[in-house]
N, C-alpha and C positions, 0 to 999 in steps of 0.2 A: 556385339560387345564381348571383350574377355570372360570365358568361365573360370577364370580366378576365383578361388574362396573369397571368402571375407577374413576367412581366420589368416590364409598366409600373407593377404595385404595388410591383415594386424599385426602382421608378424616383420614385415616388412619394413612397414612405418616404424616399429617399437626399435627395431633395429639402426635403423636411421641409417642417412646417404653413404656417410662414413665406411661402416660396416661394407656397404652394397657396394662398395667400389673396392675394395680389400677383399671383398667375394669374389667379386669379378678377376680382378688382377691372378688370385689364386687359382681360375678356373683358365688361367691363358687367355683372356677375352681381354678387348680393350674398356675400361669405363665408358660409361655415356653419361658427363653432367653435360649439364646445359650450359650456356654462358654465365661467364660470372659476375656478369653484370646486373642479373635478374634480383630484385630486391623488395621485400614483405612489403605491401601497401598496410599495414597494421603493424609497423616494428616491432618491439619487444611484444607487443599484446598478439601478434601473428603465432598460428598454433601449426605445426607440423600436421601435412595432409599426404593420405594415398590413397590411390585408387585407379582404375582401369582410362587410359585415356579417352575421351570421345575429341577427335581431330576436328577443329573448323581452321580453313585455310582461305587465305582471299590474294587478291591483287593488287596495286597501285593503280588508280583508271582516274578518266579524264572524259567523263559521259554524262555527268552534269545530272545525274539520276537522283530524285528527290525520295528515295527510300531505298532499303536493302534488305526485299523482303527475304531474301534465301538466310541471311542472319539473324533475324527472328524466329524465322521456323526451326534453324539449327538450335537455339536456344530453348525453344517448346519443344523440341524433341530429347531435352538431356537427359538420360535416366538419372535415379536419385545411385548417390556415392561416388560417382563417376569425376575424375580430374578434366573438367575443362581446359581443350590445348589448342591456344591459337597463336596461329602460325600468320607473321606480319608480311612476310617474305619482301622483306626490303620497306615496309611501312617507315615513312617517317617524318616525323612534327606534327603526327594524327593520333589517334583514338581508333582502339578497335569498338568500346563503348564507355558508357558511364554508369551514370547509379542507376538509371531506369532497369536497362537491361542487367546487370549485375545484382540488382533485384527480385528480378525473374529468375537468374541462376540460383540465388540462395533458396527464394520459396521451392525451384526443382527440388530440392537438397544436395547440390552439387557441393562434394567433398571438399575443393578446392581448384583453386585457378591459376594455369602458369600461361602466358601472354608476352610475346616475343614479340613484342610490338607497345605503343601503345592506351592508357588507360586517361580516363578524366574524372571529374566529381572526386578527387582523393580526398578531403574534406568530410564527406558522406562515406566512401570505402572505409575510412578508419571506422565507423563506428557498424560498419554491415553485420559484423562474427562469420564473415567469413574469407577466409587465410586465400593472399595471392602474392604469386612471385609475378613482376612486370618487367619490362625494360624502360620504361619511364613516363611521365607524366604530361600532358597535354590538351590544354584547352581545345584547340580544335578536331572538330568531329570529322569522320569518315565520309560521309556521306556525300558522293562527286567527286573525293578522291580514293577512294579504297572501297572494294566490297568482296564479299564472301564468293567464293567463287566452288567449295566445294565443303561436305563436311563425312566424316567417317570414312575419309581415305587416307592413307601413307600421306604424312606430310614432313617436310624440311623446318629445323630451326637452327639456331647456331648453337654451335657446339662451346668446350672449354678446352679439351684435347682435341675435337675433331672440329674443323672450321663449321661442317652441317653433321647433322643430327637426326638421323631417318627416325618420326614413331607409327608405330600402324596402330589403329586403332586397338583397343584394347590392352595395349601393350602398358603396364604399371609404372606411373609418377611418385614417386616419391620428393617431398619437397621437405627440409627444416631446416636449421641457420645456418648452414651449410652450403646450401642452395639446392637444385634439383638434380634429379639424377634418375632415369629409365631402367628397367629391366624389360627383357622381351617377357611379351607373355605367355612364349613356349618355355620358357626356364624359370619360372616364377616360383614355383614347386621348392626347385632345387635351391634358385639361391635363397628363400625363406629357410631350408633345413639346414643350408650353410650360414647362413646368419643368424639364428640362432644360437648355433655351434662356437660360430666366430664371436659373439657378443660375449657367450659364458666366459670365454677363454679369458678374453679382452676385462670383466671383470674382475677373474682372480688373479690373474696378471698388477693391474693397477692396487690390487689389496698387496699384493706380495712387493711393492713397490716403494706404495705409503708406508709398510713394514719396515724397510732398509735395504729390500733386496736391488743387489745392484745393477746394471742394466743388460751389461755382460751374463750375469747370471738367469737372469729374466730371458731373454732372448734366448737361453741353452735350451729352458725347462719350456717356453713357448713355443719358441721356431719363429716367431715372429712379433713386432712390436709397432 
């Protein structure tokens, strides 16, 4: 797992996706959200989450296998605070899982969950407290057609600027109404002391705004808006 503080994913989170992509752009880097089609299983009651990714990736299969033990044990091994990220890689009109195993993530203390593929039991998800971005809803289960095929390796999701979406384990999720958005976890450091920086600005900017300042004027004294 990332040796990410706790303080700069707080810092990261408090910052919000926004921010972390205005960091990015400023650093010459491309953003990385995710698709924007992934959307809170808890709507408005869904709470902004970050944390170090642990990657579970699987297959579309056709083996008729009445269990997916490598997916349970991926889930008994989450550490607590950690972003839950699974990768459907082409999943579709299935379920990576439901409330049972979603269950298990919360009791881990798994941060949050973004799931590019995917989910069932949304009925029960609403009332779990704990925040996830999906790609959409599904009664039928995985089980004979999709299974986990790896977890805590480089995994592909779909992108919002980039069609795919490389995360390596560890590397920090940030998710809020905005949708998700990555940071590698070798620059994690930097862009929390950049966002920070860019947050402050960002709010006396908007005070000098609500004031009358006009936006020509604002963009002189900022450099940016």
């Amino acid at each position: 797992m990332s040796k990410v503080s706790k303080e700069t994913i707080a810092i990261l989170k408090s910052a919000g996706t926004a921010v972390i992509g205005d960091v990015a752009d400023n650093l010459g880097l491309k953003p990385e959200p995710l698709a924007n089609d992934l959307w809170p299983t808890r709507g408005s009651e869904s709470e902004p989450f970050a944390g170090p990714a642990y990657t579970v990736g699987g297959v579309p299969c056709t083996d008729g296998a009445k269990g997916d033990r490598p997916k349970l044990k991926a889930i008994d091994e989450m550490p607590e605070d950690c972003v839950a990220l699974w990768a459907g890689n082409g999943m579709q009109g299935i379920c990576c899982f439901g409330d049972l195993l979603a269950s298990a993530m919360k009791c881990r203390g798994v941060a949050g969950v973004v799931v590019d593929g995917g989910i069932r039991d949304l009925g029960f998800l609403r009332t779990l407290e704990l925040s996830m971005m999906v790609q959409y809803a599904s009664p039928a289960q995985a089980i004979g057609r999709w299974r986990v095929t790896d977890c805590q390796v480089p995994v592909e999701v779909r992108g919002a600027i980039a069609e795919r979406v490389t995360i390596h384990p560890g590397d920090i999720i940030v998710a809020d109404e905005d949708g998700v958005i990555v940071v590698p976890a070798g620059r994690a450091d930097e862009f929390a002391r950049l966002a920070a920086d860019w947050e402050s600005k960002d709010q006396a900017a908007r005070e000098d705004i609500m004031n009358g300042m006009k936006l020509l004027d604002a963009i002189e004294k900022y450099g940016a808006l």
